[in-house]
MIPA-877566 format. One record per residue: x, y, z of N, C-alpha, C, O, CB in turn; residue number from 1; chain; residue in one letter. Coordinates in pm, 1 decimal, padded with zeros to 6 digits. Glycine has a CB too. Layout:
<sites>
{n_east:X	n_north:Y	n_up:Z	ca_east:X	ca_north:Y	ca_up:Z	c_east:X	c_north:Y	c_up:Z	o_east:X	o_north:Y	o_up:Z	cb_east:X	cb_north:Y	cb_up:Z	seq:NUM	mol:A	type:a}
...
</sites>
This chain:
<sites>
{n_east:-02075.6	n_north:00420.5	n_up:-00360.6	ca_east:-02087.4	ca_north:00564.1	ca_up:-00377.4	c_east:-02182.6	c_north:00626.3	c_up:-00276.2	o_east:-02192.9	o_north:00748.9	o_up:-00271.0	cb_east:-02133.4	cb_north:00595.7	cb_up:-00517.0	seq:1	mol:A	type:x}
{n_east:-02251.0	n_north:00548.5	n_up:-00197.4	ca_east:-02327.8	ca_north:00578.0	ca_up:-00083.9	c_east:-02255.6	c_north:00666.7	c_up:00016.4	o_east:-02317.6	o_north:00744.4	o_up:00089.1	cb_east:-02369.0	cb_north:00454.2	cb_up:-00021.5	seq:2	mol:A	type:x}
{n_east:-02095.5	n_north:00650.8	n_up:00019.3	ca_east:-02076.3	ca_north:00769.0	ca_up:00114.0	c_east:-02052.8	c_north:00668.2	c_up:00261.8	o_east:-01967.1	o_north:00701.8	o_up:00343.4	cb_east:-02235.6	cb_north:00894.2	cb_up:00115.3	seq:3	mol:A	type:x}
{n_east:-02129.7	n_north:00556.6	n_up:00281.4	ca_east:-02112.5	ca_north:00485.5	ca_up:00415.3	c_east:-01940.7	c_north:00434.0	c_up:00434.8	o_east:-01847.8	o_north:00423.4	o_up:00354.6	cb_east:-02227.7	cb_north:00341.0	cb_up:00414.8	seq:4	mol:A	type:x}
{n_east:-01950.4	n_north:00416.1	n_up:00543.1	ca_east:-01828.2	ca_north:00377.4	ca_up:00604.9	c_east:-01869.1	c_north:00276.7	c_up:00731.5	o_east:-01850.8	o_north:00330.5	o_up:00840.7	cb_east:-01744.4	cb_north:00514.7	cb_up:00652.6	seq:5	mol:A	type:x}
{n_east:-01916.3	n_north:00153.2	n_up:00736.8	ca_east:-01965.6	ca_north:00060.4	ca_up:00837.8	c_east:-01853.7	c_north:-00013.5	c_up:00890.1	o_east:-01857.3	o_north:-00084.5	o_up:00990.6	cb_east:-02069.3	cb_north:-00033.2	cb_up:00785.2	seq:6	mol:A	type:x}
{n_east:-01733.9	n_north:00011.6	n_up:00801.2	ca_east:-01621.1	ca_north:-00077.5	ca_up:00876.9	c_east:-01569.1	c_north:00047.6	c_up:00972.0	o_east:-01548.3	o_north:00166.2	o_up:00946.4	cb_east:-01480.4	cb_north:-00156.2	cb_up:00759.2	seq:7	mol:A	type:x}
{n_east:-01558.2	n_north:-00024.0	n_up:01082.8	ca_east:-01466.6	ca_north:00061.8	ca_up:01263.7	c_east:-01362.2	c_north:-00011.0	c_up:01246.0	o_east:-01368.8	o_north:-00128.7	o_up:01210.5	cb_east:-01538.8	cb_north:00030.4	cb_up:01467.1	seq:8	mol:A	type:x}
{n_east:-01248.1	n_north:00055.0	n_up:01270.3	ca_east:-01143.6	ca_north:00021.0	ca_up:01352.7	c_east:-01142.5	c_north:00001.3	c_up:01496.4	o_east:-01213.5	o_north:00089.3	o_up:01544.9	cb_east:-01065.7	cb_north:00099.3	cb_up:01333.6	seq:9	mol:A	type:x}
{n_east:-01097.0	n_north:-00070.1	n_up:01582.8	ca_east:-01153.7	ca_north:-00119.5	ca_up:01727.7	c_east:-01013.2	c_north:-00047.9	c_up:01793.2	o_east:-01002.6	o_north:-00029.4	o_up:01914.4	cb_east:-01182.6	cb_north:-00326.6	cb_up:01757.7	seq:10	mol:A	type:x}
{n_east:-00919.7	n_north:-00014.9	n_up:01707.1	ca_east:-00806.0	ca_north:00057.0	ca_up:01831.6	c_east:-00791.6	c_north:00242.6	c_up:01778.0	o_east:-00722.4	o_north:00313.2	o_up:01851.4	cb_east:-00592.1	cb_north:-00048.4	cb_up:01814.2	seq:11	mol:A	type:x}
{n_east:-00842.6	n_north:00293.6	n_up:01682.4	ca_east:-00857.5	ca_north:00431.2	ca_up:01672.0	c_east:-00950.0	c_north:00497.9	c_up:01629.2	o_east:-00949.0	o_north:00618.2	o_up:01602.9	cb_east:-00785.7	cb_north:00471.4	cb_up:01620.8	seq:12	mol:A	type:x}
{n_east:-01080.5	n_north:00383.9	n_up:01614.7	ca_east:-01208.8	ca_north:00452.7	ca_up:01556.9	c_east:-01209.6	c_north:00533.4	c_up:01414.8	o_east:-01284.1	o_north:00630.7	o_up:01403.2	cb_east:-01251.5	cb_north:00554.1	cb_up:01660.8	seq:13	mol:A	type:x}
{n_east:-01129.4	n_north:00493.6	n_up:01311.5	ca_east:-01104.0	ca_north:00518.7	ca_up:01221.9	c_east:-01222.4	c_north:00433.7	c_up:01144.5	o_east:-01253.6	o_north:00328.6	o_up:01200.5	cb_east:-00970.0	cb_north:00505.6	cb_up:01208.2	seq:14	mol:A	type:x}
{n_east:-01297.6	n_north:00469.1	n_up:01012.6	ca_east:-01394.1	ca_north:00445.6	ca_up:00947.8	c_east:-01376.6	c_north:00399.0	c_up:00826.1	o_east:-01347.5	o_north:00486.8	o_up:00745.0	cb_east:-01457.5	cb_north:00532.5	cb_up:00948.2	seq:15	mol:A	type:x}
{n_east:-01385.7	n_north:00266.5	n_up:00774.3	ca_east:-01348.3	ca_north:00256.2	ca_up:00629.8	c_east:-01495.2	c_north:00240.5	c_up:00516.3	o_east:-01604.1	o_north:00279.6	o_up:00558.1	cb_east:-01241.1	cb_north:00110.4	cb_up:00621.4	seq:16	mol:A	type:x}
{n_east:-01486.6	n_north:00198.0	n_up:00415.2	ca_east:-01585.3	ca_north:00197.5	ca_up:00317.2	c_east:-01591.5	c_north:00020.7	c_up:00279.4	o_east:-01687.1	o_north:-00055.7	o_up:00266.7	cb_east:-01537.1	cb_north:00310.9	cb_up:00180.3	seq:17	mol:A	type:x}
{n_east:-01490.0	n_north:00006.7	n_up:00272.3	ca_east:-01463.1	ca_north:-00143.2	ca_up:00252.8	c_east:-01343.2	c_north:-00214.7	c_up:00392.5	o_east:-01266.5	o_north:-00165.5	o_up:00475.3	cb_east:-01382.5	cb_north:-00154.1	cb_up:00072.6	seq:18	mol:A	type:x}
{n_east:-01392.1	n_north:-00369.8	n_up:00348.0	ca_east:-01370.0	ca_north:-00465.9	ca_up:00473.8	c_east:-01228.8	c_north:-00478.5	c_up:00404.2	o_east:-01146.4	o_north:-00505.6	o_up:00491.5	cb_east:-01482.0	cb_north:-00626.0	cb_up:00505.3	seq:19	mol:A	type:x}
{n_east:-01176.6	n_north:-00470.0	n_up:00293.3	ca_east:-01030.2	ca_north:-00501.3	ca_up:00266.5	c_east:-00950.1	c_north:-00350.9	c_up:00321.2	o_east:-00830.6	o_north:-00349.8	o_up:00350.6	cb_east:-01003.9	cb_north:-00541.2	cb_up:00078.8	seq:20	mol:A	type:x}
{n_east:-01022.5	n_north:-00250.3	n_up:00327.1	ca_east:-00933.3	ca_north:-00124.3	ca_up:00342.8	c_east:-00901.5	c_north:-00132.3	c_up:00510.0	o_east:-00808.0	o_north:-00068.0	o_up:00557.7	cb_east:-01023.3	cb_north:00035.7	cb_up:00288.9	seq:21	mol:A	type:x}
{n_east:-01001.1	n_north:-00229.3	n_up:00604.3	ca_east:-00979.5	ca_north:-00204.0	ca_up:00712.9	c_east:-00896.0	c_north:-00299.3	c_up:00763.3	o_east:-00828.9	o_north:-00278.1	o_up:00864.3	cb_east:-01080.1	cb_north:-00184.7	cb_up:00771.7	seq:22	mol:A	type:x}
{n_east:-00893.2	n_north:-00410.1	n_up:00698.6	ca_east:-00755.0	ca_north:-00510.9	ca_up:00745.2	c_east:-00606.8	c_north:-00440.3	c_up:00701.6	o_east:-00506.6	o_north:-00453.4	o_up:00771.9	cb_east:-00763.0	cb_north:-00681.6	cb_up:00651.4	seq:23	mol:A	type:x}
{n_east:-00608.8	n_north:-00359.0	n_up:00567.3	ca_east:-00507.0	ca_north:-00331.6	ca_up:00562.8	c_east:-00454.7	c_north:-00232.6	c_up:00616.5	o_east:-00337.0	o_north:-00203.8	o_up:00594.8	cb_east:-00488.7	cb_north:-00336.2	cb_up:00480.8	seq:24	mol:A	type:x}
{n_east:-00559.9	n_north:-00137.7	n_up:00724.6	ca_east:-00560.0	ca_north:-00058.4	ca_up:00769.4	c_east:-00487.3	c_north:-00113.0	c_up:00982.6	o_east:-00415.4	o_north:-00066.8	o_up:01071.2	cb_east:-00712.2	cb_north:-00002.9	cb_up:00713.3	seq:25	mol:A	type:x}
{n_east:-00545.6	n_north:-00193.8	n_up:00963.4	ca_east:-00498.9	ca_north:-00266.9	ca_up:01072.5	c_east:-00370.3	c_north:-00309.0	c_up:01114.8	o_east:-00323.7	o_north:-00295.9	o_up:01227.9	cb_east:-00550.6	cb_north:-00356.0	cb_up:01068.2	seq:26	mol:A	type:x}
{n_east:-00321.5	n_north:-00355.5	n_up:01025.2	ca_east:-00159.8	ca_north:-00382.1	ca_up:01050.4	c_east:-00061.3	c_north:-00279.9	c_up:01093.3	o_east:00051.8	o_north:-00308.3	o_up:01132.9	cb_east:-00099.5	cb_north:-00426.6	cb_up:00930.0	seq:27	mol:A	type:x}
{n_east:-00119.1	n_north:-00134.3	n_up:01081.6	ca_east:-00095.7	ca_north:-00044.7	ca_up:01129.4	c_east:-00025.0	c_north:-00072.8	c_up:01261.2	o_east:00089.6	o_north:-00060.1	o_up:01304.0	cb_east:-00197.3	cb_north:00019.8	cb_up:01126.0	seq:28	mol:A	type:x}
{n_east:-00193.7	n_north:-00136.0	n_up:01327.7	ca_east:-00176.4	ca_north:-00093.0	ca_up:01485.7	c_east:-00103.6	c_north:-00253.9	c_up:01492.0	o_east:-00042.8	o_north:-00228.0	o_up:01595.9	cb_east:-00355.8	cb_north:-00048.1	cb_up:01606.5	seq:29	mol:A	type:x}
{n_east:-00068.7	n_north:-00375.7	n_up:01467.5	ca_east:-00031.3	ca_north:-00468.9	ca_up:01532.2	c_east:00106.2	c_north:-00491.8	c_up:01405.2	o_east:00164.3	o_north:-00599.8	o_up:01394.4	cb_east:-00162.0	cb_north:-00589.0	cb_up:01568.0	seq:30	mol:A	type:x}
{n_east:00134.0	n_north:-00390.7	n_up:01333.2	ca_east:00276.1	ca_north:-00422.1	ca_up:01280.1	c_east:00305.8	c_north:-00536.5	c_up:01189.0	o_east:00411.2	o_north:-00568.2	o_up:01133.8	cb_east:00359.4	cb_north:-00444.2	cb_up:01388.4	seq:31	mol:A	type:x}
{n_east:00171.9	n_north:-00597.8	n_up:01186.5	ca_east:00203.7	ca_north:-00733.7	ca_up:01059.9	c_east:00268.2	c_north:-00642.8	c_up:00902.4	o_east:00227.6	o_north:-00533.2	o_up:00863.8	cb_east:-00005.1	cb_north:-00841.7	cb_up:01005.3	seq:32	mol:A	type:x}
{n_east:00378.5	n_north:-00730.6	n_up:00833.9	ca_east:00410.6	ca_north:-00699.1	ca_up:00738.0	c_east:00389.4	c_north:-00833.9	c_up:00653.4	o_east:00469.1	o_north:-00927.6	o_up:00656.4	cb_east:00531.2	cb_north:-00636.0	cb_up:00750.7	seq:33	mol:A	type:x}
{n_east:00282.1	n_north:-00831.5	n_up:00584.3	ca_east:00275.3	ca_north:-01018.3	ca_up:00543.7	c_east:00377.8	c_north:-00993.6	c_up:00368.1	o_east:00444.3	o_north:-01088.2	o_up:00325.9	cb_east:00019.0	cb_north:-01106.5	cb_up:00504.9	seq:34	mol:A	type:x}
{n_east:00372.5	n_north:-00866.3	n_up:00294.0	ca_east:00444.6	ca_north:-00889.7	ca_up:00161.6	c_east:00583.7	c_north:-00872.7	c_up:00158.8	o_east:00634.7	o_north:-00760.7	o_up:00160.7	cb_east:00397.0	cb_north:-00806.1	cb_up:00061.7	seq:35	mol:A	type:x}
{n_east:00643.5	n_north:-00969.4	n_up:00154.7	ca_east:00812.2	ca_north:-00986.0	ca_up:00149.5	c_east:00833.3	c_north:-00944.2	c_up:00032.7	o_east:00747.2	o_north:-00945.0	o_up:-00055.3	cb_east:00884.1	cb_north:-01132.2	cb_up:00166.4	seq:36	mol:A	type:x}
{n_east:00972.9	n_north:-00894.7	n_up:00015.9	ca_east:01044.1	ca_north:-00863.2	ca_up:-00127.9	c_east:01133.6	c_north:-00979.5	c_up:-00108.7	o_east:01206.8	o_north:-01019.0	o_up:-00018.0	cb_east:01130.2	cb_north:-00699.4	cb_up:-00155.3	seq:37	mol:A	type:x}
{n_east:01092.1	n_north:-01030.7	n_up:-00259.4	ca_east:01177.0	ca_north:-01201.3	ca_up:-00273.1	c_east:01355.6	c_north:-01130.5	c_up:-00300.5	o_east:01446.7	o_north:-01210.8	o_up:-00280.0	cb_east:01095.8	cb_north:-01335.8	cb_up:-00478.5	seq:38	mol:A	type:x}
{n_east:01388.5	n_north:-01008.7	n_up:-00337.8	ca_east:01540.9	ca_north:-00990.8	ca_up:-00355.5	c_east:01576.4	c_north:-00922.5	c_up:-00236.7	o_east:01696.2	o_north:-00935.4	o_up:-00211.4	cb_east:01588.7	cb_north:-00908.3	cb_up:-00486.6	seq:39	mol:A	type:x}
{n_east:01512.7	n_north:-00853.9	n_up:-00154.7	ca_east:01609.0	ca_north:-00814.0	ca_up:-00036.2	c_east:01536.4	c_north:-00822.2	c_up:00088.0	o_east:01587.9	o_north:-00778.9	o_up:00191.1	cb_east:01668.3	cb_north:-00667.1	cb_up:-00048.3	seq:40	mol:A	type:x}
{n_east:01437.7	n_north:-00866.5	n_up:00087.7	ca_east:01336.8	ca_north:-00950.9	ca_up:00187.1	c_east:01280.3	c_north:-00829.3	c_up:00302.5	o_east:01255.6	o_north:-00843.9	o_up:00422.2	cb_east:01437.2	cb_north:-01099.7	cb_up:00280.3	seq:41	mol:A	type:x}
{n_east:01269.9	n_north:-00690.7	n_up:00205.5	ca_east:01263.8	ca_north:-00643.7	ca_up:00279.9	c_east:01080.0	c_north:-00669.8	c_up:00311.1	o_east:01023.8	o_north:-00754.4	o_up:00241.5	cb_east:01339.9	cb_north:-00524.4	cb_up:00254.1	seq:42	mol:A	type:x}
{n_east:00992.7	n_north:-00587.4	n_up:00423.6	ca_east:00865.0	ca_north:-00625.7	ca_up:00431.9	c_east:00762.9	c_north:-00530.7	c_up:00481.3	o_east:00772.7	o_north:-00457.4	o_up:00579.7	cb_east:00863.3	cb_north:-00730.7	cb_up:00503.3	seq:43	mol:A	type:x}
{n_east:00658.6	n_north:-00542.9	n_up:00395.2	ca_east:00576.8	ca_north:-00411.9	ca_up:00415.0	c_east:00418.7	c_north:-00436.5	c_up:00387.1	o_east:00394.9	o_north:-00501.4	o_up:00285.2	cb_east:00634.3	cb_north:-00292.8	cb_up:00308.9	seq:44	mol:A	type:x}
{n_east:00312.3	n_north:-00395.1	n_up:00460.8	ca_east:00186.4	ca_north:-00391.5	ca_up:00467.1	c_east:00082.1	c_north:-00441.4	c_up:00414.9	o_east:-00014.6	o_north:-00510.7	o_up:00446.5	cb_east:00170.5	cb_north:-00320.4	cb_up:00460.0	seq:45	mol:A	type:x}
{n_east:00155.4	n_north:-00353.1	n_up:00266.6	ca_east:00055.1	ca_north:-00383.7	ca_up:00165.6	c_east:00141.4	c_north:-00431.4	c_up:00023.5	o_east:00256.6	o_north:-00391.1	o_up:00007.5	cb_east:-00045.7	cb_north:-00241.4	cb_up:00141.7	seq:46	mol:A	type:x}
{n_east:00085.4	n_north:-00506.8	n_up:-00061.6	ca_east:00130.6	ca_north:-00521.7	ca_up:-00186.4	c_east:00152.4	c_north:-00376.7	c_up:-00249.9	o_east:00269.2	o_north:-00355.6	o_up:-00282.4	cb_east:00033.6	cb_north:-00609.4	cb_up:-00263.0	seq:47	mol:A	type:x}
{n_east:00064.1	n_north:-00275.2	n_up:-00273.3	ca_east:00126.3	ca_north:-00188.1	ca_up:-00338.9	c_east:00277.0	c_north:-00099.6	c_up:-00325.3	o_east:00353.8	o_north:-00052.1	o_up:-00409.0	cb_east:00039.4	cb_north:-00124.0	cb_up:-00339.0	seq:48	mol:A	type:x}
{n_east:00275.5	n_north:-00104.2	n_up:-00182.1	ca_east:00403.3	ca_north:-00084.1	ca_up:-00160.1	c_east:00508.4	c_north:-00136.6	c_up:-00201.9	o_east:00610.2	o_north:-00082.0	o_up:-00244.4	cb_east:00417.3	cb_north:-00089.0	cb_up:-00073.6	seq:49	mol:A	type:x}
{n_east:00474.6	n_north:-00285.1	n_up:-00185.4	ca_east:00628.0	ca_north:-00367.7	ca_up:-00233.3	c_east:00611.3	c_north:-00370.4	c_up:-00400.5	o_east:00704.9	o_north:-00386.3	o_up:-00478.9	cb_east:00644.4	cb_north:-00567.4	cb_up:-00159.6	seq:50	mol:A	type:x}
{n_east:00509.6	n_north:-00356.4	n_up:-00426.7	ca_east:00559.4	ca_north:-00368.2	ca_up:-00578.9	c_east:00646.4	c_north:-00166.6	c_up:-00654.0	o_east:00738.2	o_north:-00125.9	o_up:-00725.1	cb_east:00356.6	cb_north:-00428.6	cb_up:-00689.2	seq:51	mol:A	type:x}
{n_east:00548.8	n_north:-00121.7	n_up:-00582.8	ca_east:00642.8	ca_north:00026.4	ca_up:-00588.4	c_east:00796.7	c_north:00026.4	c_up:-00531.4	o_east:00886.7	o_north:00093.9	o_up:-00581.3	cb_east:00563.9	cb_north:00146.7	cb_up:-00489.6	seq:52	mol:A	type:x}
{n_east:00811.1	n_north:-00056.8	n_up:-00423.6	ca_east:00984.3	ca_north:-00088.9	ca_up:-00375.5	c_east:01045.7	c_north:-00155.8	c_up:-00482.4	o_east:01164.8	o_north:-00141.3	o_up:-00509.8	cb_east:01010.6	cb_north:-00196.2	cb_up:-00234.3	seq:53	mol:A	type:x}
{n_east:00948.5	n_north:-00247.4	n_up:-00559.5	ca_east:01023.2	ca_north:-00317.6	ca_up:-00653.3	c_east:01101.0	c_north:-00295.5	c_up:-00765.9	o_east:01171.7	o_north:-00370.8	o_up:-00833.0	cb_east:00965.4	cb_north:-00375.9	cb_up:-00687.0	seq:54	mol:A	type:x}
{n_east:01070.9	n_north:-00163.0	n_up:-00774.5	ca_east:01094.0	ca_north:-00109.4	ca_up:-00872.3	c_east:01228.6	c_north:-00041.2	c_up:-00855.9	o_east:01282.9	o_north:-00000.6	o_up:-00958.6	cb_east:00990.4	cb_north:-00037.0	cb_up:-00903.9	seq:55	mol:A	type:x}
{n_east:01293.3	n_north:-00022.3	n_up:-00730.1	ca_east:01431.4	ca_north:-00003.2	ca_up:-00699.0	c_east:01505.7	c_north:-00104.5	c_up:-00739.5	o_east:01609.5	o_north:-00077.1	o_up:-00799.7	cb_east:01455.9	cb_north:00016.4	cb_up:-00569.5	seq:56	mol:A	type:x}
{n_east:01475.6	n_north:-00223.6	n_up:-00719.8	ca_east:01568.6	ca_north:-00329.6	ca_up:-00812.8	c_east:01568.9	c_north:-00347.1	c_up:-00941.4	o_east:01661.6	o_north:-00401.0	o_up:-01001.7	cb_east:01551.4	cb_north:-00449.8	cb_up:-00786.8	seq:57	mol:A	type:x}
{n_east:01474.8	n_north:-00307.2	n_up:-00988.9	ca_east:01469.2	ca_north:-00332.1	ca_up:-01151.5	c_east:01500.9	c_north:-00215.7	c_up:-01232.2	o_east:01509.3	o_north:-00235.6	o_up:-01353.4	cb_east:01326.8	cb_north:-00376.5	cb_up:-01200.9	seq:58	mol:A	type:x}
{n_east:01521.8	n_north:-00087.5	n_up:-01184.8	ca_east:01504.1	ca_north:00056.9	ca_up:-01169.8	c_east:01384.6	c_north:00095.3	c_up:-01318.7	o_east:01398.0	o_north:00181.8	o_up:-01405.3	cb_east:01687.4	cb_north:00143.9	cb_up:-01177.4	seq:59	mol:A	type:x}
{n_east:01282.4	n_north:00001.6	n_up:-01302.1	ca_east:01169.9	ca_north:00048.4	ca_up:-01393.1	c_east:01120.1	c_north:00173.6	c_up:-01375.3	o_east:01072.4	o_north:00182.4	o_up:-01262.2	cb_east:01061.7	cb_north:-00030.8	cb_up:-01386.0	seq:60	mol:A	type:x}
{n_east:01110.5	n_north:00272.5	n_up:-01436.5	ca_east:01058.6	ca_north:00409.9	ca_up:-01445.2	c_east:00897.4	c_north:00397.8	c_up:-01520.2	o_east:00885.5	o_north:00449.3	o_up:-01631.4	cb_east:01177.1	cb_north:00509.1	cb_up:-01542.5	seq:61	mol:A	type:x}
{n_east:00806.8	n_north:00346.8	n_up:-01473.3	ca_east:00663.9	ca_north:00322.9	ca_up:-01538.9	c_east:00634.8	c_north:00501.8	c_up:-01598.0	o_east:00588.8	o_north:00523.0	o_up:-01710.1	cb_east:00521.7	cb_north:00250.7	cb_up:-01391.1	seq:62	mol:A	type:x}
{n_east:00661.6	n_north:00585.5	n_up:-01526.2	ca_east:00599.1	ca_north:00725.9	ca_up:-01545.9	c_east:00639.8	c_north:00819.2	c_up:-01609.6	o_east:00724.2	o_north:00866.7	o_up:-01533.5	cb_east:00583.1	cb_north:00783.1	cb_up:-01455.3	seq:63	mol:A	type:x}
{n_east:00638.0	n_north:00910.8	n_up:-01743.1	ca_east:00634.9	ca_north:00949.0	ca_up:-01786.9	c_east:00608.7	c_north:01085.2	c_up:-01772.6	o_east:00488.6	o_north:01111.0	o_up:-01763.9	cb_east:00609.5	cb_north:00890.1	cb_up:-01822.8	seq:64	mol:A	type:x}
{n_east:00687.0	n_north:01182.6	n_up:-01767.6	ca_east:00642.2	ca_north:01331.5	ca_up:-01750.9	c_east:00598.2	c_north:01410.8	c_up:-01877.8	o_east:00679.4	o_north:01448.3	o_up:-01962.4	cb_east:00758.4	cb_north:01410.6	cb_up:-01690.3	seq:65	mol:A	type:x}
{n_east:00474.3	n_north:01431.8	n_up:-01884.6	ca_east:00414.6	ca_north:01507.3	ca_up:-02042.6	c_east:00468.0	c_north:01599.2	c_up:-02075.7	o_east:00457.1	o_north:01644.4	o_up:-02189.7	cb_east:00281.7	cb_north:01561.1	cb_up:-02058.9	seq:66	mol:A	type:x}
{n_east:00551.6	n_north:01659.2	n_up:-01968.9	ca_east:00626.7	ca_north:01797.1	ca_up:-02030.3	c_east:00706.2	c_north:01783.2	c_up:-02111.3	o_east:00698.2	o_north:01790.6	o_up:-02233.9	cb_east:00696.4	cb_north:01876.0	cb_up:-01951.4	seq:67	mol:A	type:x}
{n_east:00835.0	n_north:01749.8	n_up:-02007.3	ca_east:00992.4	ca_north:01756.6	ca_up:-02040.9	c_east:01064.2	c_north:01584.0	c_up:-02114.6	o_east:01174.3	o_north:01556.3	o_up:-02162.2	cb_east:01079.7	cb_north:01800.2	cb_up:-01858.8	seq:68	mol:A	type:x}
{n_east:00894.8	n_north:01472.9	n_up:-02083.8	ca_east:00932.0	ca_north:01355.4	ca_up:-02133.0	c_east:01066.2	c_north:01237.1	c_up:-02067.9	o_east:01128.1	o_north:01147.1	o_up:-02124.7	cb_east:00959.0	cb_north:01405.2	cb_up:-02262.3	seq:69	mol:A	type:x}
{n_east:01071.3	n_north:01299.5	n_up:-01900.8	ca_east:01134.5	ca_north:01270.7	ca_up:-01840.6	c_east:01074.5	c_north:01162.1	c_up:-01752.8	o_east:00980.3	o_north:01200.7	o_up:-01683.7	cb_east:01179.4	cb_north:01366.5	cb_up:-01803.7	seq:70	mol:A	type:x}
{n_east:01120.4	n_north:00992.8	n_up:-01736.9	ca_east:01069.5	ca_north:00878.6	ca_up:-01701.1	c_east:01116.7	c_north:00870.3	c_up:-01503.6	o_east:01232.4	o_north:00867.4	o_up:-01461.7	cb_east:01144.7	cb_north:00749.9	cb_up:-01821.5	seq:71	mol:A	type:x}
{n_east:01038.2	n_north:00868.9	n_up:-01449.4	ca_east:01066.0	ca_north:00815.6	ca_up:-01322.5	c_east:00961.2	c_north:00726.5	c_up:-01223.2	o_east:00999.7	o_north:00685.9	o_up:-01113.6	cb_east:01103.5	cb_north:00927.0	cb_up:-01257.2	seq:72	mol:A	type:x}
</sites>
């Protein structure tokens, strides 16, 4: 909550808070996709992504709209 940012990025001088935000911030610039989707292999950055893609195969709707009670 200090507000610091000691992690640099070395190709856009971009500033992180944490050492995991700046690796995953990295693949950016050198294109690594290390999380495969085991059903259509597709590949992307970060885990949160692929588990949010994942959800096209399973067509899980986690979210809930408080209004109208409509799931997507």
């Amino acid at each position: 909550h200090s507000g610091e940012r000691p992690y640099r990025c070395s190709k856009c001088e971009k500033t992180f808070s944490h050492s995991a935000t700046l690796l995953k911030h990295q693949r950016i610039h050198t294109g690594e996709r290390p999380f495969k989707c085991p059903d259509c292999e597709k590949c992307y950055n970060d885990g949160s992504t692929l588990r949010r893609h994942r959800r096209t195969h399973t067509e899980e709707k986690p979210y809930k709209c408080p209004s109208c009670g409509e799931c997507f």
